[in-house]
C-alpha positions in Angstrom: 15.1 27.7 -13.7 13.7 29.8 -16.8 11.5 27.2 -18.6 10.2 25.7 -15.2 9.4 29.7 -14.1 7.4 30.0 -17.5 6.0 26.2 -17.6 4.6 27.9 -13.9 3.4 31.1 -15.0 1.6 29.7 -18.2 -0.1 26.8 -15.4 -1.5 30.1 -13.2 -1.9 32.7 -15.7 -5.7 33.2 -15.3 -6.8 35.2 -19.0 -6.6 32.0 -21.5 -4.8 33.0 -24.5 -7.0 33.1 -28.1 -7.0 29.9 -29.6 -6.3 29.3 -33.3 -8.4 26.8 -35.3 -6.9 23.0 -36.0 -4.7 23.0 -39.4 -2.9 20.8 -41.2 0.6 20.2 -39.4 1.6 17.5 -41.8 0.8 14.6 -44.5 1.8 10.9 -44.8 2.5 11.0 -48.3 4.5 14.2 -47.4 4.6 17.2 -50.1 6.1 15.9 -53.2 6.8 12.2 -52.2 7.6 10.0 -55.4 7.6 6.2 -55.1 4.6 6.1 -52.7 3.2 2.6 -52.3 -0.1 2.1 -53.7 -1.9 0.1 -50.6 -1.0 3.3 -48.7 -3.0 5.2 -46.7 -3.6 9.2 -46.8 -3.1 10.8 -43.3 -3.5 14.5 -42.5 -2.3 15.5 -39.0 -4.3 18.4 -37.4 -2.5 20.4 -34.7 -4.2 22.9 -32.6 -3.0 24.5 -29.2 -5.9 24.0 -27.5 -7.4 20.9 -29.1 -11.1 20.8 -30.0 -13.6 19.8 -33.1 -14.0 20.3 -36.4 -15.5 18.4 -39.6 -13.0 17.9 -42.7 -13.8 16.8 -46.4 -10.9 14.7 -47.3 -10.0 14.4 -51.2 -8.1 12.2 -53.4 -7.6 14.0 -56.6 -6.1 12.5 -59.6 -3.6 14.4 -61.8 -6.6 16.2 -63.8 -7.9 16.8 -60.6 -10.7 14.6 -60.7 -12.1 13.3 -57.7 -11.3 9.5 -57.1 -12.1 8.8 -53.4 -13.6 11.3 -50.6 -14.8 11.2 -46.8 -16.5 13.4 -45.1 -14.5 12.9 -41.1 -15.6 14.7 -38.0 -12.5 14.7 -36.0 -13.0 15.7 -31.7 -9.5 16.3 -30.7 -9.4 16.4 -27.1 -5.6 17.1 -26.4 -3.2 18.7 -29.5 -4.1 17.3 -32.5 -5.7 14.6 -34.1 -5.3 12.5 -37.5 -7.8 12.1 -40.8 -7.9 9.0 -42.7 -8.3 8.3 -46.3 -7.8 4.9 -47.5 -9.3 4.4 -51.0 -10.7 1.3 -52.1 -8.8 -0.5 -54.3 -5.7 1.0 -53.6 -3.8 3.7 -56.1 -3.2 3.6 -59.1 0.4 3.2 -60.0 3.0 5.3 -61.5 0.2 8.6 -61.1 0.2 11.8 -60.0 -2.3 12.1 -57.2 -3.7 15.1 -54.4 -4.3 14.6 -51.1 -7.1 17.9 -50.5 -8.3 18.4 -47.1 -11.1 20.5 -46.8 -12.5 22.0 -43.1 -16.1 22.6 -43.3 -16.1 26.2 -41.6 -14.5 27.6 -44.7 -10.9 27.3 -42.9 -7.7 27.1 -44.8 -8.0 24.2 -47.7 -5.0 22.2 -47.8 -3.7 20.4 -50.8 -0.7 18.1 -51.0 0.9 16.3 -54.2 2.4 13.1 -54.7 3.6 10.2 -56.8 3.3 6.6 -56.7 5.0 3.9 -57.4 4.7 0.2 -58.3 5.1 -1.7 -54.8 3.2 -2.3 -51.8 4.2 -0.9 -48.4 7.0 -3.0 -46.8 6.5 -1.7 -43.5 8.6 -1.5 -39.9 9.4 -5.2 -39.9 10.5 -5.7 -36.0 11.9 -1.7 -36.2 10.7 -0.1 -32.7 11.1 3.8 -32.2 13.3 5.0 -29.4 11.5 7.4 -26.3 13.2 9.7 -24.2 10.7 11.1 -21.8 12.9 14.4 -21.2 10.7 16.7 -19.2 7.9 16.5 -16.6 6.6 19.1 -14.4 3.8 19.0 -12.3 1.2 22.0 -10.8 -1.8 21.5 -8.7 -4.5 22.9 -10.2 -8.2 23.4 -8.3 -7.4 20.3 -6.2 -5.5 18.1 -9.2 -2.1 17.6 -10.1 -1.7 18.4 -13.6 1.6 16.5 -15.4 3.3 18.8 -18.6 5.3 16.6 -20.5 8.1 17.1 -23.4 9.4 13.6 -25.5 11.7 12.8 -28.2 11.1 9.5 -30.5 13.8 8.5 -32.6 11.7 6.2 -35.4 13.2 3.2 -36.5 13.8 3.2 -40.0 11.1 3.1 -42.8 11.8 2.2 -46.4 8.2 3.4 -47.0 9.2 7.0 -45.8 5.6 7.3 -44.0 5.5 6.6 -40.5 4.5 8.6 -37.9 4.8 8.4 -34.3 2.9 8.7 -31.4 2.7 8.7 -27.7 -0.2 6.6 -26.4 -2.6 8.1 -24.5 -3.0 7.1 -20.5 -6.5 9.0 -19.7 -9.1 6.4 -18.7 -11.2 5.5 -21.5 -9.2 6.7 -24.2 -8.6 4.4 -26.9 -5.7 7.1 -28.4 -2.9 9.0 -28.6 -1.9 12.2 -26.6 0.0 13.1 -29.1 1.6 12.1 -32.9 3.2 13.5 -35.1 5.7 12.7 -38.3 9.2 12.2 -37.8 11.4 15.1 -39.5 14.3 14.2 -42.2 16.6 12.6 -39.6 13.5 10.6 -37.7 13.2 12.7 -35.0 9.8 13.8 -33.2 9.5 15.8 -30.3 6.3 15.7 -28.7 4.8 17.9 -25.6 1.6 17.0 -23.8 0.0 17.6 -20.0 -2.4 14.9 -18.4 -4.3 15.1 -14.8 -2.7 12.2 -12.4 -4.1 11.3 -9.2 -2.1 11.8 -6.0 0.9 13.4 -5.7 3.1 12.5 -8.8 6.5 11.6 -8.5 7.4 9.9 -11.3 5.8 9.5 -15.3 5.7 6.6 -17.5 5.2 7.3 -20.9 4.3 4.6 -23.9 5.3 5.2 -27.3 5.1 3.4 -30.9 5.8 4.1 -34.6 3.1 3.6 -37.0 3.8 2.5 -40.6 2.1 3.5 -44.3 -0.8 0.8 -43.7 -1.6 2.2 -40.3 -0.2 -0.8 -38.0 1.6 0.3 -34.6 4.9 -0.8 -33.8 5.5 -2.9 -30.2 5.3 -0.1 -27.5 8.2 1.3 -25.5 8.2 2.8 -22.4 10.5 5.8 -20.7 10.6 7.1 -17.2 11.4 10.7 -15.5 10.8 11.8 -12.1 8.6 14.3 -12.0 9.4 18.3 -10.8 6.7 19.8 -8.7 6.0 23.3 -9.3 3.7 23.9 -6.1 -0.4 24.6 -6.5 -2.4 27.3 -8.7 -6.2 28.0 -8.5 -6.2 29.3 -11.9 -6.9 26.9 -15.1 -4.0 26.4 -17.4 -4.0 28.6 -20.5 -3.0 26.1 -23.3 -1.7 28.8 -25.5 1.1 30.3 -22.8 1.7 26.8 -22.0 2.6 25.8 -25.3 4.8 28.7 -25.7 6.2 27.8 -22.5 6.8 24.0 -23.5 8.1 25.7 -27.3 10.8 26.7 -25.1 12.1 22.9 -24.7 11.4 22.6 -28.7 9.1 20.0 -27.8 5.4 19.6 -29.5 2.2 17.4 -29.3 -0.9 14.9 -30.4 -4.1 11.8 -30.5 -5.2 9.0 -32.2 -7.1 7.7 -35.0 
């Protein structure tokens, strides 16, 4: 099988791939969202191959680009990417232009993001729940541990807020997280890939996931099941670049939690 042959090759390859810095995947508002509620809060998602830190100066610009809110946020991303938070006090102001400017401290890419509010507050999910269809799991021993890649679709429930996001919670011990978010695209669809360390011999994985709404509050959890395909034992670590590739092959992608 093609993808499980590369999904294996990118598990033993022993020369890790370069790593790119975190970036800006995505925004709830998104790029030229009108009617945004003005309780809303201003999320950047970072995405990065191979996880890892960085320190962000996160902006809220008004129309004559003044500054009306900023946080400086140190995010530690430990799987794919991770989310920054901006939630000004007293709200938006309505009917205004506004810019959501992300800023990394190491003089990366600066990323700037317009949109419009409204009048309203956000209405939220209501009882909506996401849908999760676990839809590939493949395991590799690596140095003595079993090491789980993963792919998932989430179908969001509907949103009349139009900025959700959605998440797979994380199940590393400890973690108060997700391993993995991200925002669904035009037809509410996520894909999500993501690899954990599981003791003993896997044979099958669980996976939780939830939708979370404009003010930040998660959705009830659901749950989906697949039996896990064992791909035999490497003593090389994974490179998390070939491994994405590999996993790209599924059109799946990844993320944590804020």
């Amino acid at each position: 099988m093609l993808i499980a042959f590369a999904l294996s090759t990118a598990f033993a390859y022993s020369i890790a791939a370069p790593c790119p810095p975190l970036m800006v995947s995505d925004t709830r508002p998104a790029l030229g969202q009108t009617g945004v509620p003005t309780d809303a809060r201003l999320v950047a998602v970072l995405y990065g191959d191979c996880g890892g830190s960085g320190t962000y100066l996160v902006e809220l610009l008004g129309a004559d680009a003044s500054v009306l809110a900023s946080e400086t946020q140190t995010v530690t991303v430990p799987d794919m990417s991770g989310l920054l938070v901006l939630t000004p006090d007293g709200g938006l102001s309505p009917n205004t232009d506004h810019v959501l400017r992300v800023t990394p401290e190491d003089g990366g890419e600066v990323s700037e993001v317009a949109f419009t509010t409204g009048e309203g507050l956000v209405v939220g999910l209501g009882a909506g729940v996401p849908s999760l269809a676990l839809e590939y799991a493949s395991a590799t021993k690596i140095d003595g541990e079993w090491v789980v890649a993963w792919g998932a679709r989430i179908d969001a429930a509907a949103d009349p807020d139009g900025l959700s996001l959605v998440g797979i919670l994380s199940e590393e011990e400890g973690v108060d997280g997700f391993a993995g978010v991200a925002a669904p695209d035009a037809e509410g669809v996520a894909v999500l890939y993501g690899s954990q360390t599981v003791s003993g011999r896997p044979k099958e994985l669980c996976l939780d996931a939830v939708q979370i709404d404009g003010l930040g509050l998660e959705s009830e959890a659901v749950e989906s099941c697949l039996e896990v395909d064992r791909q035999g034992c490497s003593t090389a670590p994974a490179a998390p670049g070939l491994l994405a590739a590999a996993l790209a092959l599924l059109g799946l992608r990844r993320r944590a939690r804020r």
